[in-house]
C-alpha positions as a Python dict, from the first residue, in 0.01 Angstrom:
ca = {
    (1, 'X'): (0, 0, 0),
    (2, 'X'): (-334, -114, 138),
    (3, 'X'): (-506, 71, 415),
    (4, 'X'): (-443, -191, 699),
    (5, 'X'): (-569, -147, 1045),
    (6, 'X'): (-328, -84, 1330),
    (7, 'X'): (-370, -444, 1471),
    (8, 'X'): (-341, -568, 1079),
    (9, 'X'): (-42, -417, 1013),
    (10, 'X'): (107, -529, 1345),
    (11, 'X'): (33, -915, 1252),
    (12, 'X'): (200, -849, 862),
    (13, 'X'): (520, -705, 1050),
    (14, 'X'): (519, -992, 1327),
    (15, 'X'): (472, -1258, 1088),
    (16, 'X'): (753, -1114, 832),
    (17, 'X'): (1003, -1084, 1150),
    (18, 'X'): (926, -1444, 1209),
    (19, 'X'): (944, -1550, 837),
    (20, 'X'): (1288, -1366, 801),
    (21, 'X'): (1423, -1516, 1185),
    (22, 'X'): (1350, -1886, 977),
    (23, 'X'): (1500, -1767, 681),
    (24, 'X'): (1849, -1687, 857),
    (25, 'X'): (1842, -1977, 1097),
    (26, 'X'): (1873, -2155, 765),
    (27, 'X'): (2147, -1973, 676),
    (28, 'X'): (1940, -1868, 333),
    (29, 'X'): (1942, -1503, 176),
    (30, 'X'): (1641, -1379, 27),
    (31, 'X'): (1738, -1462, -309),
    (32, 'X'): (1784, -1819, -200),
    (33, 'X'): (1450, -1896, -42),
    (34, 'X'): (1302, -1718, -344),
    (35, 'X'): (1457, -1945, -572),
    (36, 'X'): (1366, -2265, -363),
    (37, 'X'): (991, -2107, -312),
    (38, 'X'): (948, -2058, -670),
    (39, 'X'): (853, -1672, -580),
    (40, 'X'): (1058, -1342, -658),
    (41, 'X'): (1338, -1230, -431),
    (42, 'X'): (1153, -845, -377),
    (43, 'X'): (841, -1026, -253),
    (44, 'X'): (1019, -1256, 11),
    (45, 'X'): (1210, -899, 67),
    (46, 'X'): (834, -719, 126),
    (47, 'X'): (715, -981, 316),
    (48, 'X'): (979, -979, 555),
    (49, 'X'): (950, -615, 622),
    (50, 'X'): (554, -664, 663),
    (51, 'X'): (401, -513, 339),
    (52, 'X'): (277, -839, 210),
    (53, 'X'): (-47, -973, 322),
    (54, 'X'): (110, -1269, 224),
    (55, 'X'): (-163, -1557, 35),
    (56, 'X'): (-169, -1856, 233),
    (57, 'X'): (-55, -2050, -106),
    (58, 'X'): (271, -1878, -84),
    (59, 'X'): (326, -1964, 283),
    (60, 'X'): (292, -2304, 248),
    (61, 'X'): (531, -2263, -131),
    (62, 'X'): (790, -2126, 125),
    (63, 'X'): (749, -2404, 427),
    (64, 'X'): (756, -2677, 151),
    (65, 'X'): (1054, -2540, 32),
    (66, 'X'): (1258, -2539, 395),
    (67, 'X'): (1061, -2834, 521),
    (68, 'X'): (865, -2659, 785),
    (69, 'X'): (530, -2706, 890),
    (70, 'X'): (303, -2427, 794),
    (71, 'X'): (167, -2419, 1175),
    (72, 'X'): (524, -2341, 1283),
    (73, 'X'): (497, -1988, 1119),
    (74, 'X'): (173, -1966, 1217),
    (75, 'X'): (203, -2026, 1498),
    (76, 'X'): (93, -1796, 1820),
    (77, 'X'): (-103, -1565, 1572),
    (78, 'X'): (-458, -1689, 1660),
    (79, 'X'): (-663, -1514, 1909),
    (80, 'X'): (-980, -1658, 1992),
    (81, 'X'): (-1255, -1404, 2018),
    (82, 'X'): (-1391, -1313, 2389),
    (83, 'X'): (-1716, -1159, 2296),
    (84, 'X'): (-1869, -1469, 2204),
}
C-alpha cells in the first residue's frame, strides 16, 4: 500500500466509513453496488475499509449508480487553508 500521511490516511478511512454507511442504508452488499457501479466487488470492499485512494471517476460511477449526488459523499471533507 502507498505511503499515506497520517491526515491522508485518516480522510481514505473517513470517506470509506461514509461510502459503506450509504451502501447499507440502501440495503446493498458489496457485491451489489459493484455490479450496479460497473467496478469489482474487492475494490468497493478496499475502499470501504480505507485502502483506496479512490479516483474521482469511480465516485461519481458509484453515486450514479445509487442516485446520489457526488457532493453528498463529499461532503464535510474540505478544509479551507488558514495560512493564506
Amino acid at each position: 500500500m502507498t505511503n499515506y500521511t497520517p491526515q491522508e490516511r485518516e480522510i481514505l478511512i473517513a470517506l470509506g466509513l461514509k461510502m459503506r454507511s450509504v451502501r447499507l442504508s440502501l440495503n446493498l452488499s458489496q457485491e451489489e453496488l459493484a455490479e450496479l457501479s460497473g467496478l469489482h466487488r474487492t475494490y468497493i470492499s478496499s475502499m470501504e475499509r480505507g485502502e483506496r485512494n479512490i479516483a474521482i471517476l469511480n465516485i461519481i460511477k458509484i453515486c450514479r449508480s445509487i442516485n446520489l449526488p457526488p457532493e453528498k459523499i463529499l461532503e464535510g471533507f474540505y478544509e479551507p487553508r488558514l495560512d493564506k
